[in-house]
Phi, psi and omega in degrees: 000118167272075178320139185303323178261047174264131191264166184267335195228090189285311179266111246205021147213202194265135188287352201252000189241172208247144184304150132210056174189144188206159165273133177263103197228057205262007178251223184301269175264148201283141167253162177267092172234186186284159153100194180257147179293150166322148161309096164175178175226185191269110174234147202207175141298188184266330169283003181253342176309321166295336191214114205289000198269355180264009210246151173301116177277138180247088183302162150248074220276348161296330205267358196237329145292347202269308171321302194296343208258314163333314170306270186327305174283347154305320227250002203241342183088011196054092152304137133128317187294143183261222179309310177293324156301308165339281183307351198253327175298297187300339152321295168272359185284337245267135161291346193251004201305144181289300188273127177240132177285117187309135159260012131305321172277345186292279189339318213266311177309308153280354163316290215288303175294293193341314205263346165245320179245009157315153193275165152328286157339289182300340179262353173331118175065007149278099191251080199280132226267149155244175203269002192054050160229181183299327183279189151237117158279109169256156175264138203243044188277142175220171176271161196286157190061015149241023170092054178286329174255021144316316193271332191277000164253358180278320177288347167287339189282337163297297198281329179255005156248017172271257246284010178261356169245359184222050189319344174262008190264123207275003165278006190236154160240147184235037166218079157332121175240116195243113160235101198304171184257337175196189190291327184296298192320313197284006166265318177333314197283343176344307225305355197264003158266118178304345203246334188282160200283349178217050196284141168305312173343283200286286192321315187240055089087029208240334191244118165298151211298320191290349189248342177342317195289327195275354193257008139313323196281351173296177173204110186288130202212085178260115163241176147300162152279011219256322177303331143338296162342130182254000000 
């Protein structure tokens, strides 16, 4: 089936770089413009599915504030973060890196610090709604095939390793809870225990050598959800 707002060449930027092009296909025919697209998605029926220009765009106008501000404090050096983040950004950050990180997964990875360890100032007027339970949930989506659970290991690797060097500070945890969708994910997900034999860690290249050692010291828990259940 050959859909009507179909492009001949759909990727038009670098995976490794930040969009500064997007297709627009809210007319006829798809345009091609500068910059990044808005945050949001498409909703339609099944008869509205050939043509995206029939279907409602639903912005997500926190998430497209929330980027710009993320932007910026990249481009600012992450002001404010502490050592271990420092080292893990610039890490993962490295022009020379052998596995170089989708910047997509760099993005999801500084969102998530952003939103903890950015000042007050820098968060001004960013309010992430909460749910009326004891934590605050943040959401991560990415697409399929661009490595998610690369990015649930940079961020474990953030977090558990400021508390093993900043034992009083109540924004990090060394203790991990991974909860899978059925039994297959949840073998999947091992490789994020620092210890199994094919761990992201080592593999992608995501923890400098000198700190591999404190992120054993962490305490790893991977299940089903189904345990959950009363």
């Amino acid at each position: 089936m050959t859909l009507a707002n179909a492009v001949a060449n759909p990727i038009i930027n670098d995976p490794f770089a930040e969009p500064t092009r997007y297709y627009d296909f809210s007319g006829d025919t798809p345009q091609e413009r500068l910059g990044r697209r808005p945050a949001g998605y498409v909703r339609g029926n099944k008869a509205q599915v050939r043509s995206l220009a029939q279907q409602d765009v639903i912005p997500l106008d926190l998430v497209t504030a929330i980027r710009a501000r993320v932007t910026a404090w990249r481009a600012a050096g992450y002001p404010g973060v502490t050592r271990i983040t420092a080292e893990l950004l610039r890490h993962w950050n490295a022009p020379d890196r052998q596995r170089r990180l989708f910047f997509a997964q760099r993005e999801a990875a500084e969102t998530a610090i952003w939103l903890v360890e950015a000042s007050p100032a820098a968060k001004a007027g960013i309010d992430v709604p909460r749910d009326g339970g004891k934590f605050t949930r943040y959401c991560l989506k990415l697409a399929t095939g661009s490595g998610k659970t690369t990015v649930m290991a940079m961020l474990i690797a953030w977090s558990v390793l400021n508390k093993v060097q900043h034992r009083q500070d109540k924004r990090f945890s060394d203790a991990v809870l991974i909860v899978a969708p059925n039994l297959t994910v949840r073998e999947r997900l091992q490789v994020l225990i620092p210890s199994h034999t094919d761990n992201y860690y080592d593999r992608f290249d995501l923890v400098p050598p000198t700190l591999l050692p404190q992120l054993g010291r962490g305490k790893f828990f991977i299940t089903n959800w189904h345990l959950f259940q009363l």
